[in-house]
The first five atom37 places (N, CA, C, CB, O) and aatype in JSON, in Angstrom:
{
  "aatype": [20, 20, 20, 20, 20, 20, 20, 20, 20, 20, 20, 20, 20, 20, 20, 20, 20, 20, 20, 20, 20, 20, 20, 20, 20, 20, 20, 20, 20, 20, 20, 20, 20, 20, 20, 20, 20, 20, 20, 20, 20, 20, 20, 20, 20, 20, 20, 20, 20, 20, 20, 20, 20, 20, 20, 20, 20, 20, 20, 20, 20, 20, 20, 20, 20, 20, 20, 20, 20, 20, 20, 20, 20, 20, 20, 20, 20, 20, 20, 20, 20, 20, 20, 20, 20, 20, 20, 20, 20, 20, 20, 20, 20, 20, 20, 20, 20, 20, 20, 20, 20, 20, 20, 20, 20, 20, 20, 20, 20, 20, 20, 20, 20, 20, 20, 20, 20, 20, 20, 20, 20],
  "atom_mask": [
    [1, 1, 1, 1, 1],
    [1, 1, 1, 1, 1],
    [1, 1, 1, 1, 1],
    [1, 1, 1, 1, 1],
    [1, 1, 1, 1, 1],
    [1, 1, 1, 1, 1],
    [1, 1, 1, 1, 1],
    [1, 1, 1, 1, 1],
    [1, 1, 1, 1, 1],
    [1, 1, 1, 1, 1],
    [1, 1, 1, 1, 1],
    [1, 1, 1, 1, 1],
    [1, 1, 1, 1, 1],
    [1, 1, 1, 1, 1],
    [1, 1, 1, 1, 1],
    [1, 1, 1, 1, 1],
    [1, 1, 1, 1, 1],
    [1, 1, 1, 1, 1],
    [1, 1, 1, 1, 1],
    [1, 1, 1, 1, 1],
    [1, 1, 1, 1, 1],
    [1, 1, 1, 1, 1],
    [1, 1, 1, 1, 1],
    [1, 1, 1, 1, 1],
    [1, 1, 1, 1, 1],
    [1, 1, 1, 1, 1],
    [1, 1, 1, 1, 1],
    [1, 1, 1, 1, 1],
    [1, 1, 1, 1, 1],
    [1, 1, 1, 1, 1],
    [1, 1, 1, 1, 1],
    [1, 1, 1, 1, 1],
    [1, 1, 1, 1, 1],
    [1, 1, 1, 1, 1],
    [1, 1, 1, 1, 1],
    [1, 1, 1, 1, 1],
    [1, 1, 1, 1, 1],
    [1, 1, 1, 1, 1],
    [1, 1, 1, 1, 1],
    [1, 1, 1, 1, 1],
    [1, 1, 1, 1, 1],
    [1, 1, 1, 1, 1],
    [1, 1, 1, 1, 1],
    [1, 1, 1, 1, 1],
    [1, 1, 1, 1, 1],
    [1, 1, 1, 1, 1],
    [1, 1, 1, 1, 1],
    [1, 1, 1, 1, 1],
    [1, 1, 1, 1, 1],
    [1, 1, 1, 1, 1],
    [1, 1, 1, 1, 1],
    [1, 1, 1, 1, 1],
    [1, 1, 1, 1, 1],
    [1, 1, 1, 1, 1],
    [1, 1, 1, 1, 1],
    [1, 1, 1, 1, 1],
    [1, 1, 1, 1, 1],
    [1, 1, 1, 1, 1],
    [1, 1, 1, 1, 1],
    [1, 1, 1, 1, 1],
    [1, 1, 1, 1, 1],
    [1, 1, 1, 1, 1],
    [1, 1, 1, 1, 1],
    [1, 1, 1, 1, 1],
    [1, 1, 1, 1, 1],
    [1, 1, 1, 1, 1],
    [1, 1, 1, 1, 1],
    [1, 1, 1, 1, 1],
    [1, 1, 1, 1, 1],
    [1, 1, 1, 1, 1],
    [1, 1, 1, 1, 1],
    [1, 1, 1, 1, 1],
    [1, 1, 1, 1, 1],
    [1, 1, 1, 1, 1],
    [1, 1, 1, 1, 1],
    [1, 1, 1, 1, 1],
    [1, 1, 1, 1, 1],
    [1, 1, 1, 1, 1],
    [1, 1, 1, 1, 1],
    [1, 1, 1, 1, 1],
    [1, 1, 1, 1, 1],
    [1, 1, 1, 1, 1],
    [1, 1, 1, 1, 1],
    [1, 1, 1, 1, 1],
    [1, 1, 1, 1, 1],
    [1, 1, 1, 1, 1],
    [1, 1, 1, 1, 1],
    [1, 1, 1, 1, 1],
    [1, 1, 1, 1, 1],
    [1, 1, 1, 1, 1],
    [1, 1, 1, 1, 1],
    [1, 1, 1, 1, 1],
    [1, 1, 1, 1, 1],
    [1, 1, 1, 1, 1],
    [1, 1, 1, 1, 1],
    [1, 1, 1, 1, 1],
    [1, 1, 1, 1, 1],
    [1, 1, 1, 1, 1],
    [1, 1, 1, 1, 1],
    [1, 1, 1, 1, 1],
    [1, 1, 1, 1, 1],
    [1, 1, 1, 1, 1],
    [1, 1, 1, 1, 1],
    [1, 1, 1, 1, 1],
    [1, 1, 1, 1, 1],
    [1, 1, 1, 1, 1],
    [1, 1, 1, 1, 1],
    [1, 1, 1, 1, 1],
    [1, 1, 1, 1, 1],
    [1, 1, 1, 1, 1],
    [1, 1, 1, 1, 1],
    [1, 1, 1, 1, 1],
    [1, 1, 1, 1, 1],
    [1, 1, 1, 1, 1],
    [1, 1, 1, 1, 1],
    [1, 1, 1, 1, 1],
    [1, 1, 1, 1, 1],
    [1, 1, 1, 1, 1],
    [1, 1, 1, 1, 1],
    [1, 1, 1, 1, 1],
    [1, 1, 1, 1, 1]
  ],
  "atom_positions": [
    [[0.86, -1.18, 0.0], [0.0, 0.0, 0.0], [0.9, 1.24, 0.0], [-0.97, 0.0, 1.24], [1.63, 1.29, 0.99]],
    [[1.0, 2.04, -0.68], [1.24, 3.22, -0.97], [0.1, 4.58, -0.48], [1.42, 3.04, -2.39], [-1.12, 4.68, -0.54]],
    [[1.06, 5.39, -0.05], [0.11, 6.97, 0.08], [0.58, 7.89, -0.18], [-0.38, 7.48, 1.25], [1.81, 7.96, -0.17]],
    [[-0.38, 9.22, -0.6], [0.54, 10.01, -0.45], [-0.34, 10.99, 0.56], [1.17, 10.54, -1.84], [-1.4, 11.49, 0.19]],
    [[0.25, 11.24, 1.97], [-0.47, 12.12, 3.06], [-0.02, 13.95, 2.95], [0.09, 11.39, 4.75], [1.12, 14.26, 3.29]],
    [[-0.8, 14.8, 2.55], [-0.28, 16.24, 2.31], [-0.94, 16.58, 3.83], [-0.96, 17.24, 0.7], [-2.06, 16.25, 4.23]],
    [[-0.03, 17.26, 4.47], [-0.44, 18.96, 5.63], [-0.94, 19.66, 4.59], [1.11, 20.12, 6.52], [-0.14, 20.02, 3.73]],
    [[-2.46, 20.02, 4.43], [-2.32, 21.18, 3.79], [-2.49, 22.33, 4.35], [-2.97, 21.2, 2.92], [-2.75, 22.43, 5.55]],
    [[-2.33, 23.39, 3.53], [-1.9, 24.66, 3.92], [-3.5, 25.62, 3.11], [0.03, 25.02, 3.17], [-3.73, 25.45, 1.91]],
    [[-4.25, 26.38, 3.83], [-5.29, 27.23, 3.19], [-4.84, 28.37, 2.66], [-6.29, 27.57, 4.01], [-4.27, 28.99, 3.56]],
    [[-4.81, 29.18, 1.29], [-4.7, 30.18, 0.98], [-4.93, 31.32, 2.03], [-5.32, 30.16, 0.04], [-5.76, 30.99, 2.87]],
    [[-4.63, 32.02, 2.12], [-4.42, 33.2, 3.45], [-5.78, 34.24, 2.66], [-2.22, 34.25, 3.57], [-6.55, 34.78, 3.46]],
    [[-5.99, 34.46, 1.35], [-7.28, 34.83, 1.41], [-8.58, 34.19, 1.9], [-7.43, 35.07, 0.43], [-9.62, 34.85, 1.88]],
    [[-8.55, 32.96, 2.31], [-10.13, 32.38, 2.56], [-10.0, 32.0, 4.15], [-10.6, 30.77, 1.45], [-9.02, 32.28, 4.84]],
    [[-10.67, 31.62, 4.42], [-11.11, 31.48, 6.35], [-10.86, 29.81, 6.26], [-13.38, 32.05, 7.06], [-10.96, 29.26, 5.16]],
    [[-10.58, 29.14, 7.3], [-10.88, 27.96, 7.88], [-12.14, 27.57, 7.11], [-11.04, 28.07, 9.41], [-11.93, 26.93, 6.08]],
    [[-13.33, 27.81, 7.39], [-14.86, 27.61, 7.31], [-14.48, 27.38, 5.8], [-16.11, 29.0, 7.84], [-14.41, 26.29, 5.24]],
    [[-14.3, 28.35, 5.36], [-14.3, 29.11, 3.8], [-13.83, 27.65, 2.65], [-12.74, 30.76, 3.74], [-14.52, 27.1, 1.8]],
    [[-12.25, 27.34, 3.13], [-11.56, 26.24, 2.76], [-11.95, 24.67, 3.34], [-10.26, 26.61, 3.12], [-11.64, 23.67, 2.69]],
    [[-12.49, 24.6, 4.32], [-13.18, 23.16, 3.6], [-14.26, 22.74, 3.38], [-13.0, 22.22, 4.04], [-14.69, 21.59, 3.24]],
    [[-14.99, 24.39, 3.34], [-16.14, 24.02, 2.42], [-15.98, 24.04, 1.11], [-17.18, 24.76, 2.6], [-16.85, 23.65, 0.33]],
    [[-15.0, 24.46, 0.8], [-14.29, 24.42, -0.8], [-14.14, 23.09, -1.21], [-12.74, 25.08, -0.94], [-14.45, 22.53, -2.26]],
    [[-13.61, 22.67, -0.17], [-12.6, 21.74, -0.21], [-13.81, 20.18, -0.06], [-11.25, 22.11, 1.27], [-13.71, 19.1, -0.65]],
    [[-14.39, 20.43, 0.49], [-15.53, 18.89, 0.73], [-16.38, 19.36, -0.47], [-16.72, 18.68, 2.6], [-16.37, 18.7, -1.51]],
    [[-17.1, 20.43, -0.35], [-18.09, 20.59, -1.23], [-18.0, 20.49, -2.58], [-18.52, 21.55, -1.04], [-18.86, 19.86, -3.18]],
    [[-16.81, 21.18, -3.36], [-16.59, 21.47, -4.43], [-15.27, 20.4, -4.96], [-16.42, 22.97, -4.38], [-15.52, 19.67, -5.92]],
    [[-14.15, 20.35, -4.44], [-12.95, 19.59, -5.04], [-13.3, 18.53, -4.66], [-11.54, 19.87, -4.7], [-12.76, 17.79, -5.49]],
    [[-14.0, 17.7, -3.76], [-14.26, 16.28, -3.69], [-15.1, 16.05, -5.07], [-15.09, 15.85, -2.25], [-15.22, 14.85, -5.32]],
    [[-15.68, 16.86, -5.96], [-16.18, 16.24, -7.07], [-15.76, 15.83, -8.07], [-16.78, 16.69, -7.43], [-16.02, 15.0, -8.94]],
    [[-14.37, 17.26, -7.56], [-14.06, 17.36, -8.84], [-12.57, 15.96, -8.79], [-13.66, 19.3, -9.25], [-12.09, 15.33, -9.73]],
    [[-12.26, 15.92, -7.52], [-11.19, 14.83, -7.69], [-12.14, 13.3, -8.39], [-10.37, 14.5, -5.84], [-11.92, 12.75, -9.47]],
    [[-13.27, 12.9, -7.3], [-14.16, 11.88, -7.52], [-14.01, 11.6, -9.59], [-15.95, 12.54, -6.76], [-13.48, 10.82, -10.38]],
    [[-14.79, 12.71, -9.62], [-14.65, 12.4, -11.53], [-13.76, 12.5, -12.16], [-15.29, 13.11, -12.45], [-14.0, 12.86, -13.31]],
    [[-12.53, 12.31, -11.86], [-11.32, 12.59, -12.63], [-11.43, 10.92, -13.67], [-9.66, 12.87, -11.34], [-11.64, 9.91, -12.99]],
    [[-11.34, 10.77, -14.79], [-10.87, 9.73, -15.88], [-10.16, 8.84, -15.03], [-9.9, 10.31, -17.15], [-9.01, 9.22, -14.82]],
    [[-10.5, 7.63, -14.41], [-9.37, 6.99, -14.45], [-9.12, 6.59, -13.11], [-8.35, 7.75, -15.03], [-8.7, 5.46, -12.84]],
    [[-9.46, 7.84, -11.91], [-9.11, 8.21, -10.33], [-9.82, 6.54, -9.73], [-10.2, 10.09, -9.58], [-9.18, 5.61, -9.23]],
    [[-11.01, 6.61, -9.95], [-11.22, 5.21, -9.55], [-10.65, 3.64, -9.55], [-12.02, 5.14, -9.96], [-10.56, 2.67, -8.8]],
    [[-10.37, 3.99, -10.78], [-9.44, 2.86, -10.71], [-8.26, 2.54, -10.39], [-9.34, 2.53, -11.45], [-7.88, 1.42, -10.08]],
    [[-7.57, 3.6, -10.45], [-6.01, 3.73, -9.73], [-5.51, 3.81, -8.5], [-5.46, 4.67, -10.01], [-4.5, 3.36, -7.97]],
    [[-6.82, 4.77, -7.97], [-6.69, 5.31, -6.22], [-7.54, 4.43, -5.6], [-7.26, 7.01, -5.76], [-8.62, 4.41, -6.19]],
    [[-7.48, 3.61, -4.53], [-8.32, 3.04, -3.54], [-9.12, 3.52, -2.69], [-7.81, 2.49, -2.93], [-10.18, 3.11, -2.23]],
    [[-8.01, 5.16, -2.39], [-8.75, 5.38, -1.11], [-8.91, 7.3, -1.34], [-7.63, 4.67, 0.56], [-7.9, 7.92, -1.01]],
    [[-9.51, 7.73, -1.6], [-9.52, 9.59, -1.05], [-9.8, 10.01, 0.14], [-10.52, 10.5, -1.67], [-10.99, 9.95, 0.45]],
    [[-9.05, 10.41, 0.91], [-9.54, 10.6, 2.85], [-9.31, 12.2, 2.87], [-8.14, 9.59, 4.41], [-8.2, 12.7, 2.72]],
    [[-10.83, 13.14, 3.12], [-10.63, 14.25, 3.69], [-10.72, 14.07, 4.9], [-11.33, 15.15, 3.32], [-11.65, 13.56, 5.52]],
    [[-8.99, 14.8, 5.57], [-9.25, 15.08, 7.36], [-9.73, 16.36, 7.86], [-7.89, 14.96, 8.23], [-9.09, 17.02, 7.04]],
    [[-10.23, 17.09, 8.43], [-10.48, 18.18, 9.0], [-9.97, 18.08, 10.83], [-12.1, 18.42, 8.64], [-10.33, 17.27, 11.68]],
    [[-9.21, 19.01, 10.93], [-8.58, 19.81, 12.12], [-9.71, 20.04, 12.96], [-7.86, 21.24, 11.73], [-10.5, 20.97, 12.83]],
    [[-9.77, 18.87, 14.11], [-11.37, 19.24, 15.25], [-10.15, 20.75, 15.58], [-12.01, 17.53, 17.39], [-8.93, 20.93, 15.59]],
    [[-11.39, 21.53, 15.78], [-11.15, 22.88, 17.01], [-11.22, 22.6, 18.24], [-12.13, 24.02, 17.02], [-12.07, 21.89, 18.78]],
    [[-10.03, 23.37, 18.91], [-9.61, 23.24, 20.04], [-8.61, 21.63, 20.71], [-10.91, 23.54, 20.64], [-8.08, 21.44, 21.81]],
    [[-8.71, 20.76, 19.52], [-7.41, 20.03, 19.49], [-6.59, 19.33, 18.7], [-7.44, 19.42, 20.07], [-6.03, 18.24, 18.63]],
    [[-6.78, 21.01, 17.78], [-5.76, 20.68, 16.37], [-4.96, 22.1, 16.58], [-6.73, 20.49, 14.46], [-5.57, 23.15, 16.81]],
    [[-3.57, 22.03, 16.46], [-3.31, 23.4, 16.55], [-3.7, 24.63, 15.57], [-2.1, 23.39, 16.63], [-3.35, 24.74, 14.4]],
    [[-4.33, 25.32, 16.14], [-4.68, 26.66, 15.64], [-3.58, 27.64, 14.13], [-4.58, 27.51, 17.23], [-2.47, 28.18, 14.23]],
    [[-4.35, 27.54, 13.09], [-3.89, 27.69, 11.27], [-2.73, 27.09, 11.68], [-3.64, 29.45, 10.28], [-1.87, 27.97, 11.73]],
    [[-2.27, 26.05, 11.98], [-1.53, 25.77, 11.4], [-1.6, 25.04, 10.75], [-0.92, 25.69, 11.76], [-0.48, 24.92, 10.25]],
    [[-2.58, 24.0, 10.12], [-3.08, 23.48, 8.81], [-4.12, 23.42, 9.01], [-2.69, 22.37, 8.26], [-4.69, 23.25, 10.08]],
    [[-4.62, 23.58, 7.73], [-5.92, 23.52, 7.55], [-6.7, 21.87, 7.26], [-6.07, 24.51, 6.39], [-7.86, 21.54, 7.5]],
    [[-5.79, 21.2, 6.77], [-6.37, 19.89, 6.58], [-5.07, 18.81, 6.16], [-7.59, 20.01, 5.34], [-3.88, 19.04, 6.0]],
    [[-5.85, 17.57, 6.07], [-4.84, 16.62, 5.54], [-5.61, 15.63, 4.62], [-4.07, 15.84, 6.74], [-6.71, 15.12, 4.81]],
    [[-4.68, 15.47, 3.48], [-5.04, 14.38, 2.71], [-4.21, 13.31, 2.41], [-5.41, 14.77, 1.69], [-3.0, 13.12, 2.29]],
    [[-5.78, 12.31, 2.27], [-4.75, 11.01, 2.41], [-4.92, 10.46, 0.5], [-5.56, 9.44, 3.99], [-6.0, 10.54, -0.07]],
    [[-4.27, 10.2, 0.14], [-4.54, 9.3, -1.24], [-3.58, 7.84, -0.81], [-3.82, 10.28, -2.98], [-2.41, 7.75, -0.43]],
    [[-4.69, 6.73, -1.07], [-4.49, 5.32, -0.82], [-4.5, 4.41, -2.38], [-5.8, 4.83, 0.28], [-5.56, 4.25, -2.99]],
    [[-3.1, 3.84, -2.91], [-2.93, 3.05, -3.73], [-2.19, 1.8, -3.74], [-2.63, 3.63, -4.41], [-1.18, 1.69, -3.04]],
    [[-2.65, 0.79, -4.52], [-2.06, -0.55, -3.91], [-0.51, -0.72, -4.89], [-3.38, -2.11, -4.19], [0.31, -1.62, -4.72]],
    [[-0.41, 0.29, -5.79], [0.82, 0.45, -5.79], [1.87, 2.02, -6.42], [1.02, -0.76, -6.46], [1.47, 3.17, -6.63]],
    [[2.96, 1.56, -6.55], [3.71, 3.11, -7.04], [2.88, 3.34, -8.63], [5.96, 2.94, -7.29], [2.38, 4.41, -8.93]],
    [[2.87, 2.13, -9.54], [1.85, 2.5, -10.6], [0.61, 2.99, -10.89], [1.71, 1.87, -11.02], [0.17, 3.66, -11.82]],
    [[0.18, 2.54, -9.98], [-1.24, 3.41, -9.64], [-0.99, 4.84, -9.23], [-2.11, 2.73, -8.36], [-1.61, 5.85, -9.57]],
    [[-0.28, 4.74, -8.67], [0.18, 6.34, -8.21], [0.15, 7.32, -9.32], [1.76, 6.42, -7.63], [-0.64, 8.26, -9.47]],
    [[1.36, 6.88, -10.24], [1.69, 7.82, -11.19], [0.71, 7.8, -12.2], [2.97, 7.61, -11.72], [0.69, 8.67, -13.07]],
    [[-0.22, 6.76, -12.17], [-1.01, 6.34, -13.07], [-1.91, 7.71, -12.85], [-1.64, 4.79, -12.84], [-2.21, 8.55, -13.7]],
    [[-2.23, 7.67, -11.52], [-3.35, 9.03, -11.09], [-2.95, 9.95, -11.22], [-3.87, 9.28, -9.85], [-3.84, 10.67, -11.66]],
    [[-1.43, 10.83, -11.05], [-1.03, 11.99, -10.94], [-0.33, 12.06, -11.69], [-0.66, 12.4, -10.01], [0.41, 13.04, -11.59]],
    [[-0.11, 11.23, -12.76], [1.0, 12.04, -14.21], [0.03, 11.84, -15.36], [2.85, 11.05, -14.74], [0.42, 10.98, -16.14]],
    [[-1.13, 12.4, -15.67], [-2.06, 12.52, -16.64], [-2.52, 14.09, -17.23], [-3.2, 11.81, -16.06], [-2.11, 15.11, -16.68]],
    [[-3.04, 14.1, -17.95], [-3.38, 15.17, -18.67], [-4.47, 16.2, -17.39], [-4.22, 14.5, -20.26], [-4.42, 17.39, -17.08]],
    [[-5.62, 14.74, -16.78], [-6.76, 15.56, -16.3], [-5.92, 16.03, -14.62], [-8.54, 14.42, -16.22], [-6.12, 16.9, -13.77]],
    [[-5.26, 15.28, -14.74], [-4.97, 15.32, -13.3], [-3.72, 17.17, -12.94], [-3.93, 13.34, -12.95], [-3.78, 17.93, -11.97]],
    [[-2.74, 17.24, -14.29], [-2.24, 18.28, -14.38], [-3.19, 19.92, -14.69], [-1.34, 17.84, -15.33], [-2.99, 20.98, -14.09]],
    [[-3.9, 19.75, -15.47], [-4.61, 20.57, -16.08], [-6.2, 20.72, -15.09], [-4.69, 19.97, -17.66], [-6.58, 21.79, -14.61]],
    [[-6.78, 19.69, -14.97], [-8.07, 20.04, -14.27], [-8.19, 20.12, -12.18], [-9.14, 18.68, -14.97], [-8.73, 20.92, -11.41]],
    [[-7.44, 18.95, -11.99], [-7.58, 18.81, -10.42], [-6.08, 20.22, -10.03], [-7.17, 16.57, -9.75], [-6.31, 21.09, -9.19]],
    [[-4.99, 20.19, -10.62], [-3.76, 21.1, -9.97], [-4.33, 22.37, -9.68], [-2.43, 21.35, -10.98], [-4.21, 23.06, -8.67]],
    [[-5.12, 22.62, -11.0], [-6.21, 24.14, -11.33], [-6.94, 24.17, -9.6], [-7.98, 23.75, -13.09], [-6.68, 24.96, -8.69]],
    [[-7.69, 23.24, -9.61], [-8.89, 23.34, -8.77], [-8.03, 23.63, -7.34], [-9.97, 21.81, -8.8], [-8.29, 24.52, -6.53]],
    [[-7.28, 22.96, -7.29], [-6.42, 22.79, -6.13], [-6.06, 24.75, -5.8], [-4.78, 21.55, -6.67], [-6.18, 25.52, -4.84]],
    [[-5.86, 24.78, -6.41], [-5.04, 26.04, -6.68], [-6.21, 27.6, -6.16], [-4.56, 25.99, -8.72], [-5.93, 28.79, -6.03]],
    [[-7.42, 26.9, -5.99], [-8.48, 27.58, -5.8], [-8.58, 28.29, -4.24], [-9.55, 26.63, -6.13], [-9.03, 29.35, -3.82]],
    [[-7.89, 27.08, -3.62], [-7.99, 26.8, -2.01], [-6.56, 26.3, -1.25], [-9.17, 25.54, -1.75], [-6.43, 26.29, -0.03]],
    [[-5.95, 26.05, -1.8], [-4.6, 25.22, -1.21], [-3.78, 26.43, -1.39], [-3.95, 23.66, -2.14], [-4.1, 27.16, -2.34]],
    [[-2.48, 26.89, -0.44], [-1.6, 27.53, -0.72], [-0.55, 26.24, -0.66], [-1.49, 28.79, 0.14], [-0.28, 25.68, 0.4]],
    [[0.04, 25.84, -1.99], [0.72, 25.23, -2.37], [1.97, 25.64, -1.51], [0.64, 25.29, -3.65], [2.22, 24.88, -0.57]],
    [[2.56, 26.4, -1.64], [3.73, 27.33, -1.21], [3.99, 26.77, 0.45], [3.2, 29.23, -1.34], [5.12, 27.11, 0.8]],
    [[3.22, 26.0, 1.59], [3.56, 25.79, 2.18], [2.87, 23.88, 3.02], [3.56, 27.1, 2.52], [2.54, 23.61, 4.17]],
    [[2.91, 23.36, 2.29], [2.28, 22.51, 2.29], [3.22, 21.55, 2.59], [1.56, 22.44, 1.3], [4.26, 21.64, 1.94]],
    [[3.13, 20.39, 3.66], [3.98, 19.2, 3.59], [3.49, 17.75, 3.01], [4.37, 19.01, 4.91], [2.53, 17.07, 3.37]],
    [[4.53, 17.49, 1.96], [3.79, 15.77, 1.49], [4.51, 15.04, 1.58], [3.29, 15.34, 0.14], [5.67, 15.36, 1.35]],
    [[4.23, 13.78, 1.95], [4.87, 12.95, 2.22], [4.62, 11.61, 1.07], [4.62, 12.8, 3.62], [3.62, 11.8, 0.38]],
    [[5.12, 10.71, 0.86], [4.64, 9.6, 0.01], [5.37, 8.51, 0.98], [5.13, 9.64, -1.78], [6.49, 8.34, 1.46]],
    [[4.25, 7.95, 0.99], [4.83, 6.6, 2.5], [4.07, 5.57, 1.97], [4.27, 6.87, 4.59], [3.15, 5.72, 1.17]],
    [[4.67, 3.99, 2.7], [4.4, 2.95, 2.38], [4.07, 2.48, 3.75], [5.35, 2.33, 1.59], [4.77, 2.5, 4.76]],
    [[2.39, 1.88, 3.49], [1.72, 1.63, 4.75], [2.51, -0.25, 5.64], [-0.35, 1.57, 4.14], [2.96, -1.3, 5.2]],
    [[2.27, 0.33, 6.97], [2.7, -1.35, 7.66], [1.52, -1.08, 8.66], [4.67, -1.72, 8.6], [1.52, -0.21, 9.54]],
    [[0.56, -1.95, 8.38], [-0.6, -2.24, 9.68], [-0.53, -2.72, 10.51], [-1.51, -2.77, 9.63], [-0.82, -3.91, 10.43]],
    [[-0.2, -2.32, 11.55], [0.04, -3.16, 13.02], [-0.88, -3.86, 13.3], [0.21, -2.42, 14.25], [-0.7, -5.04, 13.59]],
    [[-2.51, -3.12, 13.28], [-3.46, -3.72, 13.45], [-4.13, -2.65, 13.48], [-3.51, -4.58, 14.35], [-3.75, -1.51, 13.71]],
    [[-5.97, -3.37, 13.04], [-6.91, -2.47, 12.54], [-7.88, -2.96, 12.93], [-6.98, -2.18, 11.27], [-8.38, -3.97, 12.44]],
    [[-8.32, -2.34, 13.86], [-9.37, -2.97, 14.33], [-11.2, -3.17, 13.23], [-9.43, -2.04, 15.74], [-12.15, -3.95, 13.12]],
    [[-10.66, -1.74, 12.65], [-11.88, -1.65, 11.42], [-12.0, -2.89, 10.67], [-11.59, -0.48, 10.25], [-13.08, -3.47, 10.77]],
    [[-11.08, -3.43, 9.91], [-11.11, -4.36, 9.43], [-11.05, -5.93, 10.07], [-10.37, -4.04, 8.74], [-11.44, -6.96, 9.52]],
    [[-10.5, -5.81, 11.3], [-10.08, -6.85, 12.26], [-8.68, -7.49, 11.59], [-11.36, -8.05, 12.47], [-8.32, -8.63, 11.84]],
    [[-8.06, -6.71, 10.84], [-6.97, -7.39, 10.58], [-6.04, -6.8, 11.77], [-6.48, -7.2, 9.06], [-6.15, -5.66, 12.24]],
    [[-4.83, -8.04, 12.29], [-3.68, -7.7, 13.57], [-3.17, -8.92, 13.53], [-4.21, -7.25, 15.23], [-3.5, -10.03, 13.94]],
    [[-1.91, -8.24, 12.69], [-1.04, -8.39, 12.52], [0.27, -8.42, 13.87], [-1.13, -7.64, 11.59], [1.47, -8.62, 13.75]],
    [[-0.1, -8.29, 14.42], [0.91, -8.64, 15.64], [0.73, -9.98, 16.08], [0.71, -7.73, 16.93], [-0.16, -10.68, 15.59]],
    [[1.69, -10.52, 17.17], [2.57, -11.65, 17.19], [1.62, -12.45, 18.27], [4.29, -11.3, 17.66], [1.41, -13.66, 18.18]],
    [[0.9, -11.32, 19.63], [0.26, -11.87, 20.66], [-0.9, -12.33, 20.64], [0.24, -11.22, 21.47], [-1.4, -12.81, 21.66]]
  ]
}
């Protein structure tokens, strides 16, 4: 399993409120219909920052993208729609300019959601 988890960062013109209602309402559609996103990506996870025990702007959100491998990956993010239509949208609400991403490879200790546990005891 592959991810790629972003800190994101909200444009300094829009509010908290402002950006993930952007951000749930409007770019979850537009990621959802992307050519292709379904089949490549497993997983799209919007997080939102609870108030009062997330630290205060210092991000506005986190995303998770879940793929079962590095091909799928690039499969989703080196395309025509993905440069041209989702980077655009992004660009609406995200201040790119300070954003942390990471691309990590998942190890499940254990999950209770699924009941998979993977540990020894």
């Amino acid at each position: 399993m592959i991810k790629i988890i972003v800190l994101l960062k909200r444009r300094p013109d829009l509010s908290q409120e402002d950006f993930i209602a952007y951000w749930r309402d409007v770019h979850s559609g537009v990621a959802a219909s992307g050519p292709g996103f379904k089949k490549h990506m497993g997983r799209y996870v919007q997080n939102y920052p609870i108030p009062g025990l997330s630290p205060e702007n210092e991000f506005a959100g986190v995303v998770e993208c879940w793929f079962d491998s590095y091909d799928d990956m690039i499969a989703c993010t080196d395309n025509a729609y993905y440069r041209s239509v989702i980077r655009e949208d992004e660009g609406k609400f995200i201040d790119w300019s300070n954003v942390v991403r990471f691309v990590v490879e998942e190890n499940v200790v254990f999950d209770k959601y699924t009941r998979a546990d993977v540990s020894t005891d």
